[in-house]
Gaussian input, Z-matrix of N, CA and C with variables (Angstrom, degrees):
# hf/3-21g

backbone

0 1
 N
 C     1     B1
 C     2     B2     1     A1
 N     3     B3     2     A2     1     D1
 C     4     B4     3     A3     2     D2
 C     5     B5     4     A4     3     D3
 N     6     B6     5     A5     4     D4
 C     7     B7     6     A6     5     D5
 C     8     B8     7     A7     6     D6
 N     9     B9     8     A8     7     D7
 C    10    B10     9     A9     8     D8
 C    11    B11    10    A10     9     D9
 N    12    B12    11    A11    10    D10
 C    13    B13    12    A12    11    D11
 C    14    B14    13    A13    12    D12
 N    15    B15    14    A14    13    D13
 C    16    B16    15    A15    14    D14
 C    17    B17    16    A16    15    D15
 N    18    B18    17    A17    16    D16
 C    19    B19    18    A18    17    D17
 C    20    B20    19    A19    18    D18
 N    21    B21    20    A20    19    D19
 C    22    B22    21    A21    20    D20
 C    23    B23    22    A22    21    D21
 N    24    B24    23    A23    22    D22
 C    25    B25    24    A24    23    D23
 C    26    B26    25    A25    24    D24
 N    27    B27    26    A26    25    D25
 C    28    B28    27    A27    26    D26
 C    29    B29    28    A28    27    D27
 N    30    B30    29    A29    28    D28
 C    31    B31    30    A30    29    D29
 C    32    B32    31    A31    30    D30
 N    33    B33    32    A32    31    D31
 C    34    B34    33    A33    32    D32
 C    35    B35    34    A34    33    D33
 N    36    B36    35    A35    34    D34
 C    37    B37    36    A36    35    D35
 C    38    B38    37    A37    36    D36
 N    39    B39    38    A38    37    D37
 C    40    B40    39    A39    38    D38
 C    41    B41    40    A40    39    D39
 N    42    B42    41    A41    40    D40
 C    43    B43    42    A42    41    D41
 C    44    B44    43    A43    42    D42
 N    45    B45    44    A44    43    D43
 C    46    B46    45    A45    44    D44
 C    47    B47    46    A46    45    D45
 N    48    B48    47    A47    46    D46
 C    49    B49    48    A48    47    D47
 C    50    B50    49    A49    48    D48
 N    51    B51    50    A50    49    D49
 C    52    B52    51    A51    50    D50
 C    53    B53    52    A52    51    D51
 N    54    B54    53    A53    52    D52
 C    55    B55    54    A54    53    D53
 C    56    B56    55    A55    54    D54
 N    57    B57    56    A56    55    D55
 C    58    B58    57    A57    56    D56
 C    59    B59    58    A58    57    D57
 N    60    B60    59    A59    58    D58
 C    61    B61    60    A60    59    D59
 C    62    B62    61    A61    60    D60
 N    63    B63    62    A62    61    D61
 C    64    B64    63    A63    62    D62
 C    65    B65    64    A64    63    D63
 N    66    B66    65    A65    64    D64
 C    67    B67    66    A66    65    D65
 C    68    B68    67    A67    66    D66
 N    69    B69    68    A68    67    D67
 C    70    B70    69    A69    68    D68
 C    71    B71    70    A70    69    D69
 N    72    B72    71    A71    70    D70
 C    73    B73    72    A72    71    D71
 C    74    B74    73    A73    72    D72
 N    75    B75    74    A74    73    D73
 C    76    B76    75    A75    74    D74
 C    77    B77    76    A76    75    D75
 N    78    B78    77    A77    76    D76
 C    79    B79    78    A78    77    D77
 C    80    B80    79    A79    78    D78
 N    81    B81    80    A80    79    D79
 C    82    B82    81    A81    80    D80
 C    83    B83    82    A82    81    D81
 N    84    B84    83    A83    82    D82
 C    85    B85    84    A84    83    D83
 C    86    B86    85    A85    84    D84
 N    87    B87    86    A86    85    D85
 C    88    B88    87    A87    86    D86
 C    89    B89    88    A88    87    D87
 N    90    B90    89    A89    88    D88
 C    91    B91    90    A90    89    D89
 C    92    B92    91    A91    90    D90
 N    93    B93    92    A92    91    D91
 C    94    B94    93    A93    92    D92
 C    95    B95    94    A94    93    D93
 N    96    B96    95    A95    94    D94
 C    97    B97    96    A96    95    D95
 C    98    B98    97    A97    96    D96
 N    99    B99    98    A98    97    D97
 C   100   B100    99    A99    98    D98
 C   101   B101   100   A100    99    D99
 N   102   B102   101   A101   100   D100
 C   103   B103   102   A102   101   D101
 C   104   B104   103   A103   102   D102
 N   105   B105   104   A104   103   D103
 C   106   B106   105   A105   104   D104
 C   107   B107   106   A106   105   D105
 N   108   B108   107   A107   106   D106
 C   109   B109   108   A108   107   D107
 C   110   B110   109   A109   108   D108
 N   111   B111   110   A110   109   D109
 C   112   B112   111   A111   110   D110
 C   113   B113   112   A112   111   D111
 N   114   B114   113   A113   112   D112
 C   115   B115   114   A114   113   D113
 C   116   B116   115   A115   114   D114
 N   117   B117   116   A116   115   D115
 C   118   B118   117   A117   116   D116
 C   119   B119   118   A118   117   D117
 N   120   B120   119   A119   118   D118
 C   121   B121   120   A120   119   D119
 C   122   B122   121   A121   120   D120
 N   123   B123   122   A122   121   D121
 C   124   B124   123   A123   122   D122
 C   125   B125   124   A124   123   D123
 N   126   B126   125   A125   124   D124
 C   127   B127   126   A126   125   D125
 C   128   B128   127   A127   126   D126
 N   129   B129   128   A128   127   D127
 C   130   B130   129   A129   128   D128
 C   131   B131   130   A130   129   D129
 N   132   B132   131   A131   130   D130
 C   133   B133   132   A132   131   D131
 C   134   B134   133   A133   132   D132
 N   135   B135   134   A134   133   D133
 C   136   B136   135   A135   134   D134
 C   137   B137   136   A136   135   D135
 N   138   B138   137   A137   136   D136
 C   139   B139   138   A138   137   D137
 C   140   B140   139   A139   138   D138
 N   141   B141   140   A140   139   D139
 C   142   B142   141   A141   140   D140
 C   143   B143   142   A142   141   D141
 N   144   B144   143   A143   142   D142
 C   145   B145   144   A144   143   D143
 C   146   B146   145   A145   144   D144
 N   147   B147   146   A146   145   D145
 C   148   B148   147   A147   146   D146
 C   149   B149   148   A148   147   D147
 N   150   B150   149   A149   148   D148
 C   151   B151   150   A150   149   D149
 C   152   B152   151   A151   150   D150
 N   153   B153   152   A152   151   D151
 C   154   B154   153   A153   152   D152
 C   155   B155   154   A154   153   D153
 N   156   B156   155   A155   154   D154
 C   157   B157   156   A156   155   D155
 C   158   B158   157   A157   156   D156
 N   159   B159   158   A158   157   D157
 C   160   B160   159   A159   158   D158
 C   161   B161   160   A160   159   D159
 N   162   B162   161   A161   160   D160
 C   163   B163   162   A162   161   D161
 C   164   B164   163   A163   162   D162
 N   165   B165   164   A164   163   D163
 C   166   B166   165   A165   164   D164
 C   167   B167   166   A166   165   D165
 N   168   B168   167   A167   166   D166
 C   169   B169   168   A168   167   D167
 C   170   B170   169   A169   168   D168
 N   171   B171   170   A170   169   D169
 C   172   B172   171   A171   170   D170
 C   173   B173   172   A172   171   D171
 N   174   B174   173   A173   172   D172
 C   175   B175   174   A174   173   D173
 C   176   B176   175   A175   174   D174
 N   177   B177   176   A176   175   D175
 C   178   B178   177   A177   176   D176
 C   179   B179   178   A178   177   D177
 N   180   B180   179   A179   178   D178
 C   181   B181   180   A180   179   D179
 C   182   B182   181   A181   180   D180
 N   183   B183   182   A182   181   D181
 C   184   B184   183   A183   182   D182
 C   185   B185   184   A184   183   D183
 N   186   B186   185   A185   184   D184
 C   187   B187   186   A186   185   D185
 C   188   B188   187   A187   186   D186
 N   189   B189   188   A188   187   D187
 C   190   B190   189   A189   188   D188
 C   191   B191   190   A190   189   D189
 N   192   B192   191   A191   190   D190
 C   193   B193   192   A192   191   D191
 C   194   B194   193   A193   192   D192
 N   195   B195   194   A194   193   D193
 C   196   B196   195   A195   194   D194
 C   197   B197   196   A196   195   D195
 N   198   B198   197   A197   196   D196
 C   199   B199   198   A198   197   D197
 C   200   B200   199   A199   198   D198
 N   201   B201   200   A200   199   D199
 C   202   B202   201   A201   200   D200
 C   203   B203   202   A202   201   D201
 N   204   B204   203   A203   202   D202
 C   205   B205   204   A204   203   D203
 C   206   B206   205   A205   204   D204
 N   207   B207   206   A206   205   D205
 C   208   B208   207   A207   206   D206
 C   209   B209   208   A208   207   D207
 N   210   B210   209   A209   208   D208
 C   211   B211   210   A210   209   D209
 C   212   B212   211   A211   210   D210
 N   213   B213   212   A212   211   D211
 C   214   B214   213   A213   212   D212
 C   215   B215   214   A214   213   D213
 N   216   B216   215   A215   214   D214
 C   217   B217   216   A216   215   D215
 C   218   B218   217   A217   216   D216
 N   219   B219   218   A218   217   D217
 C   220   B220   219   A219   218   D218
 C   221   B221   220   A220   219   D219
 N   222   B222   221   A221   220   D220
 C   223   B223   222   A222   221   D221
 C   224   B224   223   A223   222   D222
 N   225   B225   224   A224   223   D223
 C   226   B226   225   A225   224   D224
 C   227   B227   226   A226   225   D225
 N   228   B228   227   A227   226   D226
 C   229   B229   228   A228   227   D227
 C   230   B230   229   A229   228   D228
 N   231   B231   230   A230   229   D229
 C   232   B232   231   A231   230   D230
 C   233   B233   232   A232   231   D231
 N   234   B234   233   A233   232   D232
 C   235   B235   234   A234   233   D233
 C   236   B236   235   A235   234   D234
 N   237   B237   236   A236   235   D235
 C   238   B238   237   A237   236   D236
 C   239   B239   238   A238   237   D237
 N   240   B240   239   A239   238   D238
 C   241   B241   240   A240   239   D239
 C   242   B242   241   A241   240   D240
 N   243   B243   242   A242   241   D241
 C   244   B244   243   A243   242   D242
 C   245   B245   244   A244   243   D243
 N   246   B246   245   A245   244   D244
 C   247   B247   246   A246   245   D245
 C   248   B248   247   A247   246   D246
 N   249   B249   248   A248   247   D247
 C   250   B250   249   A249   248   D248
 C   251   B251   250   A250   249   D249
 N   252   B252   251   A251   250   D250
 C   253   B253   252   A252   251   D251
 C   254   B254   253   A253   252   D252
 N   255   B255   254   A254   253   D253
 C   256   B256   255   A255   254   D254
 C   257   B257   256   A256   255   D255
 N   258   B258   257   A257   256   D256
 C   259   B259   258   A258   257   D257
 C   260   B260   259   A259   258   D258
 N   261   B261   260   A260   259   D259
 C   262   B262   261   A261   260   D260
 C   263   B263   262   A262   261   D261
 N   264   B264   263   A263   262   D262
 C   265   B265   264   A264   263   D263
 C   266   B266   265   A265   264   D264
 N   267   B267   266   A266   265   D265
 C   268   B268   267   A267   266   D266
 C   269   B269   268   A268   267   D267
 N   270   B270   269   A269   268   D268
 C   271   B271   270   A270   269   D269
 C   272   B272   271   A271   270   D270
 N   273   B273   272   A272   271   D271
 C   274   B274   273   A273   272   D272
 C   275   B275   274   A274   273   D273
 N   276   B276   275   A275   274   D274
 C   277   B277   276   A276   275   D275
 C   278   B278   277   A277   276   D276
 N   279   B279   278   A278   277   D277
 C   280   B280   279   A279   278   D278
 C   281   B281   280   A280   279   D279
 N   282   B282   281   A281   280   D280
 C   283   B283   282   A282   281   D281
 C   284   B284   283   A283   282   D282
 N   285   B285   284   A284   283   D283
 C   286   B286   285   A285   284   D284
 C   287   B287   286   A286   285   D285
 N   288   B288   287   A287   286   D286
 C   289   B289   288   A288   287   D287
 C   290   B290   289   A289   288   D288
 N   291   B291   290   A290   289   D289
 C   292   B292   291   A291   290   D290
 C   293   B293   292   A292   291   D291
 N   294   B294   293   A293   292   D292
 C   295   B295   294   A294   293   D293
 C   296   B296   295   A295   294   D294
 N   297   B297   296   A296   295   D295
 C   298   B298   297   A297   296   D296
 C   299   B299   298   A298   297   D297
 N   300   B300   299   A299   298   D298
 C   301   B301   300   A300   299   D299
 C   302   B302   301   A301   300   D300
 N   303   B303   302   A302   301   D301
 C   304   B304   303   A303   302   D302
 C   305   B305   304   A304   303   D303
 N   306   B306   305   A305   304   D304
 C   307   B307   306   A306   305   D305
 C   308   B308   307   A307   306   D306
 N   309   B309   308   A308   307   D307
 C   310   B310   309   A309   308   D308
 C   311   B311   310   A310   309   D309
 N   312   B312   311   A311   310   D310
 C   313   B313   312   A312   311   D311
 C   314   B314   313   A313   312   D312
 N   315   B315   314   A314   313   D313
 C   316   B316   315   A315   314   D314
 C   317   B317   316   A316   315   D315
 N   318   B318   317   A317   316   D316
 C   319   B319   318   A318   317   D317
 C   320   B320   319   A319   318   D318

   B1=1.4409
   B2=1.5328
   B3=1.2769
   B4=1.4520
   B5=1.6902
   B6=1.7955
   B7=1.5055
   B8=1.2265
   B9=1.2685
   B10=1.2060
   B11=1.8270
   B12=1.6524
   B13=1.3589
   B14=1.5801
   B15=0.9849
   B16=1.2381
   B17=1.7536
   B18=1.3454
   B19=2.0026
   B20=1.2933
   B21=1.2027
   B22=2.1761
   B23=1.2846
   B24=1.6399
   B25=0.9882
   B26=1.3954
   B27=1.7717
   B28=1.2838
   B29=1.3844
   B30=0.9957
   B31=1.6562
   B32=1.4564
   B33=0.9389
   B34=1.7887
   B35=1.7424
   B36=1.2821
   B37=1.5042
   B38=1.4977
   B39=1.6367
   B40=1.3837
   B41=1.4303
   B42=1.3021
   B43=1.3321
   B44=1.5889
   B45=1.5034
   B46=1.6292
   B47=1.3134
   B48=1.1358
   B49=1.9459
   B50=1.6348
   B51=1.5184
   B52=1.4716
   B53=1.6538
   B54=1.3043
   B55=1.5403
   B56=1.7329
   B57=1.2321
   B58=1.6252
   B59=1.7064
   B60=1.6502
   B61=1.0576
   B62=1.5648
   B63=1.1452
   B64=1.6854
   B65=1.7486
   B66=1.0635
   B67=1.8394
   B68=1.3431
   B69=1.4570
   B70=1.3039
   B71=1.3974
   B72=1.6215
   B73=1.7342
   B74=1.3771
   B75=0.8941
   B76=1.6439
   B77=1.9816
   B78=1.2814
   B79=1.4366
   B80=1.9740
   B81=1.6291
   B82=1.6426
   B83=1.0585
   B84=1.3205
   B85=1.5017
   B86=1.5831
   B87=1.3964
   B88=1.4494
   B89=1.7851
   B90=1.6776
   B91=1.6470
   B92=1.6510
   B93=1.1939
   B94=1.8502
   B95=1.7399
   B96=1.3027
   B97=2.2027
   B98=1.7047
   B99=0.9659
   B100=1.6995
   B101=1.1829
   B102=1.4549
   B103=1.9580
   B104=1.6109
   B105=1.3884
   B106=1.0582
   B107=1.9372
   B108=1.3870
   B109=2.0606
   B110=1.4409
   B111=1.3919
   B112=1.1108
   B113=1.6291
   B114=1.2059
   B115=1.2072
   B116=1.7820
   B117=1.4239
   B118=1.3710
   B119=1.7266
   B120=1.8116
   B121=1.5687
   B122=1.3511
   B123=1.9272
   B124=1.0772
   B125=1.4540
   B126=1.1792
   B127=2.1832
   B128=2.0273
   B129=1.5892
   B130=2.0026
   B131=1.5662
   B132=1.2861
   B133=1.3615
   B134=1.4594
   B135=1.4845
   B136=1.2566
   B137=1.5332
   B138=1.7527
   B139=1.5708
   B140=1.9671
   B141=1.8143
   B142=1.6455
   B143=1.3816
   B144=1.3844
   B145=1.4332
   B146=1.4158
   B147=1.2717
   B148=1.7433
   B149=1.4303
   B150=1.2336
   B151=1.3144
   B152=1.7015
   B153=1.4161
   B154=1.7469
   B155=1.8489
   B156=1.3789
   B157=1.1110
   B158=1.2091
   B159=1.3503
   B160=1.6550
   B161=1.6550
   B162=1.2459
   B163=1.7226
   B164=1.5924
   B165=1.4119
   B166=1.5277
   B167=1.9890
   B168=1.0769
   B169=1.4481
   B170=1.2842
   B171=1.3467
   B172=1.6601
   B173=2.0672
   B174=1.6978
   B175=1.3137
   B176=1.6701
   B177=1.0335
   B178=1.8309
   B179=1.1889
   B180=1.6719
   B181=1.3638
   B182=1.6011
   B183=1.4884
   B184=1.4005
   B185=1.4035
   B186=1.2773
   B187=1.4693
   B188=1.3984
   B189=0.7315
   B190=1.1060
   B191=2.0587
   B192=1.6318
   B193=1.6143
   B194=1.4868
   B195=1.5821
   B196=1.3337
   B197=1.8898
   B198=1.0357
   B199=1.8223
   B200=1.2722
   B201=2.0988
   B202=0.8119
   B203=2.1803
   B204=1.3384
   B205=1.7130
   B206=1.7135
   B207=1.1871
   B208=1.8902
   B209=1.7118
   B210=1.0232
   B211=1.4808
   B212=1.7549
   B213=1.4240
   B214=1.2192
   B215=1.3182
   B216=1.4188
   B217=1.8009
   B218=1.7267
   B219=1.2547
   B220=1.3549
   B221=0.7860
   B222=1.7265
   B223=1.3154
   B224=1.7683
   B225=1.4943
   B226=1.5940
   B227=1.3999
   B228=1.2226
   B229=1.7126
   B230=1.3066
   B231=2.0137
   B232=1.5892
   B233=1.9374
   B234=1.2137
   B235=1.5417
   B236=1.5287
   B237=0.9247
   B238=1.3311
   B239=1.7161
   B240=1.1202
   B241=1.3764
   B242=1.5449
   B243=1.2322
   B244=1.4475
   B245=1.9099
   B246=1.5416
   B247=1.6138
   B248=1.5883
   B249=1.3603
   B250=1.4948
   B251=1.8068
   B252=1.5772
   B253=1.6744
   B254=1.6264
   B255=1.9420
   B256=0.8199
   B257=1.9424
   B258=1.3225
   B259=1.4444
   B260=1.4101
   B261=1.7772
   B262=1.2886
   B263=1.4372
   B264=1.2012
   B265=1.6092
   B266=1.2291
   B267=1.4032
   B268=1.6124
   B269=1.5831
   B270=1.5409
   B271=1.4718
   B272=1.8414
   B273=1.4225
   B274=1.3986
   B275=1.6950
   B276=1.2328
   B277=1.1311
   B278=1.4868
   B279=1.3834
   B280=1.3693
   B281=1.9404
   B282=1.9333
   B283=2.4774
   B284=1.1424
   B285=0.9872
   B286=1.6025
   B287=1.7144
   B288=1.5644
   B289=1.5261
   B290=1.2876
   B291=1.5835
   B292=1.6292
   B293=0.9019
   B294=1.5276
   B295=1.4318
   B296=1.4531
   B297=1.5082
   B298=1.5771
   B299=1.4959
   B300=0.9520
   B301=1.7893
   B302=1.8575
   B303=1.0968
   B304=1.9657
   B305=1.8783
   B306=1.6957
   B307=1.3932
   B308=1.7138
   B309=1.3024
   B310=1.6191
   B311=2.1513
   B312=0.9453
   B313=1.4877
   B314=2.0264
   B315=0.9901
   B316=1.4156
   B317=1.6106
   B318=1.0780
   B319=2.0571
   B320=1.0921
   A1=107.87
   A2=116.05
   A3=103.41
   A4=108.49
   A5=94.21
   A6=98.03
   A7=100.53
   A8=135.91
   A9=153.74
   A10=121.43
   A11=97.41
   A12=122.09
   A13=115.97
   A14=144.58
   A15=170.20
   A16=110.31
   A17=109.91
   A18=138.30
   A19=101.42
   A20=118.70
   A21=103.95
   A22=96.02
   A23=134.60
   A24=112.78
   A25=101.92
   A26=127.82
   A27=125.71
   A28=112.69
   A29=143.07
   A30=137.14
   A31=75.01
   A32=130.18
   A33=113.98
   A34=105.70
   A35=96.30
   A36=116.41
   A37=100.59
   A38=115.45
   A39=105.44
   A40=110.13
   A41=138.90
   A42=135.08
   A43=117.96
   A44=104.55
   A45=102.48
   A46=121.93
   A47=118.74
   A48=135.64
   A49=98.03
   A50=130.80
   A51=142.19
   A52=99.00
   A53=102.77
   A54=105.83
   A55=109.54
   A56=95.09
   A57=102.66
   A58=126.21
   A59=101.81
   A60=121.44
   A61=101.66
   A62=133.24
   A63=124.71
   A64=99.31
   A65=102.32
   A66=125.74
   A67=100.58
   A68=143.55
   A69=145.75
   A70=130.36
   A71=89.42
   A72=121.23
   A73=102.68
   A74=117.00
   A75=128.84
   A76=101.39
   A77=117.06
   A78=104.94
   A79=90.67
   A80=121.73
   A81=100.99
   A82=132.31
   A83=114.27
   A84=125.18
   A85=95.91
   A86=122.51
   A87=120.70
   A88=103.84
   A89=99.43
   A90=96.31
   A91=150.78
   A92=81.70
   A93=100.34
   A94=103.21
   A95=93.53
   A96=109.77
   A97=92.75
   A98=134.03
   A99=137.02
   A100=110.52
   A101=125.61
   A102=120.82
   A103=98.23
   A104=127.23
   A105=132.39
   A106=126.14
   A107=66.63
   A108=106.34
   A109=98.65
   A110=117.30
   A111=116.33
   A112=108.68
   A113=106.03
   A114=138.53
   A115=94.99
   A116=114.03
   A117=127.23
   A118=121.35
   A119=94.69
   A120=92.35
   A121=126.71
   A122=116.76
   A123=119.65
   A124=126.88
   A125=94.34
   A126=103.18
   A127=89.71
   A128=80.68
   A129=93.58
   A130=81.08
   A131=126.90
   A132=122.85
   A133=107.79
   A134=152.43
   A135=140.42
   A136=132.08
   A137=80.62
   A138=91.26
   A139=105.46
   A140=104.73
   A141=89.53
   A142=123.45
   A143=124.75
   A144=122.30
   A145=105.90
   A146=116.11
   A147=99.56
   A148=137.58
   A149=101.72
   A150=111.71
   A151=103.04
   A152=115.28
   A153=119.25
   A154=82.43
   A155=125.49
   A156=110.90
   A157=116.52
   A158=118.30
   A159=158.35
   A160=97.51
   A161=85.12
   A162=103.85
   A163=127.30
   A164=90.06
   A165=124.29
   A166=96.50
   A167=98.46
   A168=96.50
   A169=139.16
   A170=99.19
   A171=102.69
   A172=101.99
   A173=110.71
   A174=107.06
   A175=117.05
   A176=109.65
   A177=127.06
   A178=107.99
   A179=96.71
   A180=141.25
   A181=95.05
   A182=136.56
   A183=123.92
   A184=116.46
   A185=120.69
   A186=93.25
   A187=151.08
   A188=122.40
   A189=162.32
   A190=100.83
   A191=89.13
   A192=92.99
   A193=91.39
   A194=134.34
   A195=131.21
   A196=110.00
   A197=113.47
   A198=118.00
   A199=88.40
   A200=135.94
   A201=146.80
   A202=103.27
   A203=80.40
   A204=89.27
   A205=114.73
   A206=99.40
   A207=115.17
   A208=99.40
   A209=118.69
   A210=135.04
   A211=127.02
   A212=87.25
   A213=115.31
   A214=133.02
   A215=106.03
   A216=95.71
   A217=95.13
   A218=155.78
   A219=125.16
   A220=149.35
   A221=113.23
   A222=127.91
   A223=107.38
   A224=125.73
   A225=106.08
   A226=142.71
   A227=91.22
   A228=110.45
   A229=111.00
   A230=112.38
   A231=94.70
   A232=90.11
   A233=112.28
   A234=103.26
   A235=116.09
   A236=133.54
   A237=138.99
   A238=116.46
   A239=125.70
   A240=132.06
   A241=135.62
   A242=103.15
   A243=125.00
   A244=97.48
   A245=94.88
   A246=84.09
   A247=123.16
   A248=106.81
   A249=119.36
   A250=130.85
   A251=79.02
   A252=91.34
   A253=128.71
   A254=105.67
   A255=142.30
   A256=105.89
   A257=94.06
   A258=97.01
   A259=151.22
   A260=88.80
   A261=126.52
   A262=93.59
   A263=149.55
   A264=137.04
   A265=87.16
   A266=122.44
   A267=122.33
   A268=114.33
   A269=109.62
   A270=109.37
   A271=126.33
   A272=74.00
   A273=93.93
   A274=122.09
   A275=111.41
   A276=100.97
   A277=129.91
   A278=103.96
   A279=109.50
   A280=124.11
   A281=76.38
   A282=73.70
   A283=102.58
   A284=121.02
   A285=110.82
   A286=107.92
   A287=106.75
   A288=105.41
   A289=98.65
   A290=126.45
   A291=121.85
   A292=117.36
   A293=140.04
   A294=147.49
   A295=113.08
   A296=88.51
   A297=128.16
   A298=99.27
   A299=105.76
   A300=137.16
   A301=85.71
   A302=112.15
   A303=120.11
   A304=95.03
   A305=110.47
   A306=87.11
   A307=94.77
   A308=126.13
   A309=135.41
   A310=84.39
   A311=92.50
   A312=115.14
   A313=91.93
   A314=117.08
   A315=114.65
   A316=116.41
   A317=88.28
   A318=86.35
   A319=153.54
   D1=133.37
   D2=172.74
   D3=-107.07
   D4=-166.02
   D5=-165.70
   D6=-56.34
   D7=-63.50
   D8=-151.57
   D9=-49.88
   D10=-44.81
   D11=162.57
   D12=-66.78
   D13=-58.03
   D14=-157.68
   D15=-73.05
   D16=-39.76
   D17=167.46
   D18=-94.99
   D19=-9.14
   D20=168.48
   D21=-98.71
   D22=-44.06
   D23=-147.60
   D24=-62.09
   D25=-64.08
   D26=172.43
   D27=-22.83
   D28=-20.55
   D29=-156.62
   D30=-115.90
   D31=-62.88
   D32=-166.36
   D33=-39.49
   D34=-66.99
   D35=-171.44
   D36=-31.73
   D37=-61.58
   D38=-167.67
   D39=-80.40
   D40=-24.22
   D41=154.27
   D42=-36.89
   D43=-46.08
   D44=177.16
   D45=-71.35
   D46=-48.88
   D47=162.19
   D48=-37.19
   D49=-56.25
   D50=-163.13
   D51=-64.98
   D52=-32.78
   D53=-169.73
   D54=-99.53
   D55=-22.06
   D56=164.70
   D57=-52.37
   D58=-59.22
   D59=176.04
   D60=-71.41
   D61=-68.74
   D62=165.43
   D63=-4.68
   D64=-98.26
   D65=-179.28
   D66=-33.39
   D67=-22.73
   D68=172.31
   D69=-69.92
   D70=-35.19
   D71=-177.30
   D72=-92.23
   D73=-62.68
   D74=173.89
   D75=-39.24
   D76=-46.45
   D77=-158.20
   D78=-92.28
   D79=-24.47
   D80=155.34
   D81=-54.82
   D82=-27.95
   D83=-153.41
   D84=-91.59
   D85=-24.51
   D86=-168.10
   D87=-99.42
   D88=-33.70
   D89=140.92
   D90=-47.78
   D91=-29.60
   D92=-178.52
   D93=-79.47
   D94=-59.35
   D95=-177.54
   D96=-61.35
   D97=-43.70
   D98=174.33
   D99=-60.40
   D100=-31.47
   D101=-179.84
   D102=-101.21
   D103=-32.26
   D104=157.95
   D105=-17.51
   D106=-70.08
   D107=-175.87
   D108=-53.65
   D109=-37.68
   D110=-159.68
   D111=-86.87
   D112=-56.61
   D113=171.14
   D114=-24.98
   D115=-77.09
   D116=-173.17
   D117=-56.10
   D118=-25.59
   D119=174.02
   D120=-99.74
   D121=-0.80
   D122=145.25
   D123=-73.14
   D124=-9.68
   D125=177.12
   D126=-65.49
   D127=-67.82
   D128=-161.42
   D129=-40.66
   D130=-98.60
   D131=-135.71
   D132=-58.77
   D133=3.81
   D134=120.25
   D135=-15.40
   D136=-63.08
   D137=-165.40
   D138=-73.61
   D139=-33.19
   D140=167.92
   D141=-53.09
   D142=-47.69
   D143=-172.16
   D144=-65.18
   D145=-41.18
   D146=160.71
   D147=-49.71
   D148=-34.64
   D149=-179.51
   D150=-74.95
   D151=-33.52
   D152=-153.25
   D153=-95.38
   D154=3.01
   D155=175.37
   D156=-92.54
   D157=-33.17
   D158=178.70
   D159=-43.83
   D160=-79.72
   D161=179.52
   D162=-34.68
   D163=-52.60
   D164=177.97
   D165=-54.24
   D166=-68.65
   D167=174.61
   D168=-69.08
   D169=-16.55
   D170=177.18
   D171=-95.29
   D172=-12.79
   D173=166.59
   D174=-74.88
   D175=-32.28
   D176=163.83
   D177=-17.93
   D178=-91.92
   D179=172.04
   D180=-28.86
   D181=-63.91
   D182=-178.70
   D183=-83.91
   D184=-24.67
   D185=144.48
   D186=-70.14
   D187=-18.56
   D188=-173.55
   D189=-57.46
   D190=-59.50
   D191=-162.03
   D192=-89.31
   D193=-41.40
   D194=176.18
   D195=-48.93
   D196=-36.38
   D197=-173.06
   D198=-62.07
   D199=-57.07
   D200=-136.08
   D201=-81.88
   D202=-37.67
   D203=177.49
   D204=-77.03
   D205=-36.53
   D206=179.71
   D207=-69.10
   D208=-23.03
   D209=163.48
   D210=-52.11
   D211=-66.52
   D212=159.81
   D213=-64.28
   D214=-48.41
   D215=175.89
   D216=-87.07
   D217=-19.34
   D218=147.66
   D219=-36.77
   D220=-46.68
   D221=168.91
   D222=-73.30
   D223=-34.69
   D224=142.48
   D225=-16.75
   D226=-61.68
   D227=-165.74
   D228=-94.04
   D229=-9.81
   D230=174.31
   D231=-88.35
   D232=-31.29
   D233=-176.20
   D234=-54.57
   D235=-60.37
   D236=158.99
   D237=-29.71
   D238=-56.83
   D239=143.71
   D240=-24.47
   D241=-36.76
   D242=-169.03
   D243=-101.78
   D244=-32.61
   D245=179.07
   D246=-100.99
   D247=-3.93
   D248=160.49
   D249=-149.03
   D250=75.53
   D251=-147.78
   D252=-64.55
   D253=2.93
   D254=173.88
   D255=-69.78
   D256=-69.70
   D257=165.90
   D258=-27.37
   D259=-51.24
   D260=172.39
   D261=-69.07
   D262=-25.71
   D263=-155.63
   D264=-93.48
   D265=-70.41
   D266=-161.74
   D267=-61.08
   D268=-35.32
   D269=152.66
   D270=-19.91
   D271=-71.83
   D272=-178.12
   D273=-68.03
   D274=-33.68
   D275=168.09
   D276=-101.47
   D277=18.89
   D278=161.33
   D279=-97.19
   D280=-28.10
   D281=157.35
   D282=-68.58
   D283=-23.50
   D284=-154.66
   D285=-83.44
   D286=-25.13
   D287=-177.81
   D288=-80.65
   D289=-53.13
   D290=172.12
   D291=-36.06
   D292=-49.70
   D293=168.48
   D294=-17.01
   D295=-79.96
   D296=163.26
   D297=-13.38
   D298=-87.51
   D299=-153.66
   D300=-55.20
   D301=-74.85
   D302=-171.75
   D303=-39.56
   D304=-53.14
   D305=-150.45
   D306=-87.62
   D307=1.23
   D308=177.35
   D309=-61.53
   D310=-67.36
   D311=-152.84
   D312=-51.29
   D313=-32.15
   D314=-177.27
   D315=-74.01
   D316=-38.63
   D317=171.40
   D318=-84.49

């Protein structure tokens, strides 16, 4: 063995140990940002289903009262119908000629 061989190996050795621990730190640290990651994307997807629950209920709530009015002005308009049923005809067949006429006019 000469000098030369004999003064690297020690320097290898601690270069490899230096790079050991490097590669040691490096694979916590990519552990930590990895439970991290995780950590933060069970937050987000919490807070969406809260939000998509929110929504969900406050779309309810407007359906809910629109079904209730579409209800109402039907049962309007069949009463009214029923009490001047004459009315109701020419009514009706005067949307029906405008209709006509708008979707004539489109083609």
């Amino acid at each position: 063995m000469t000098i030369e061989s004999a003064s690297a190996t020690p320097k290898a050795s601690k270069i490899d140990k230096a790079a050991n621990g490097l590669a040691e730190q490096a694979d916590r640290k990519i552990s930590d940002l990895a439970h991290r990651a995780e950590h933060a994307a069970k937050r987000a997807e919490g807070a969406l289903h809260d939000g998509v629950e929110a929504l969900r209920s406050h779309t309810r709530t407007y359906v809910d009262t629109a079904a209730r009015s579409l209800d109402g002005a039907r049962n309007e308009v069949a009463d009214k119908v029923r009490e001047r049923p004459m009315t109701g005809l020419l009514a009706a067949a005067g949307i029906g000629l405008l209709l006509g006429m708008l979707i004539g006019r489109r083609r």
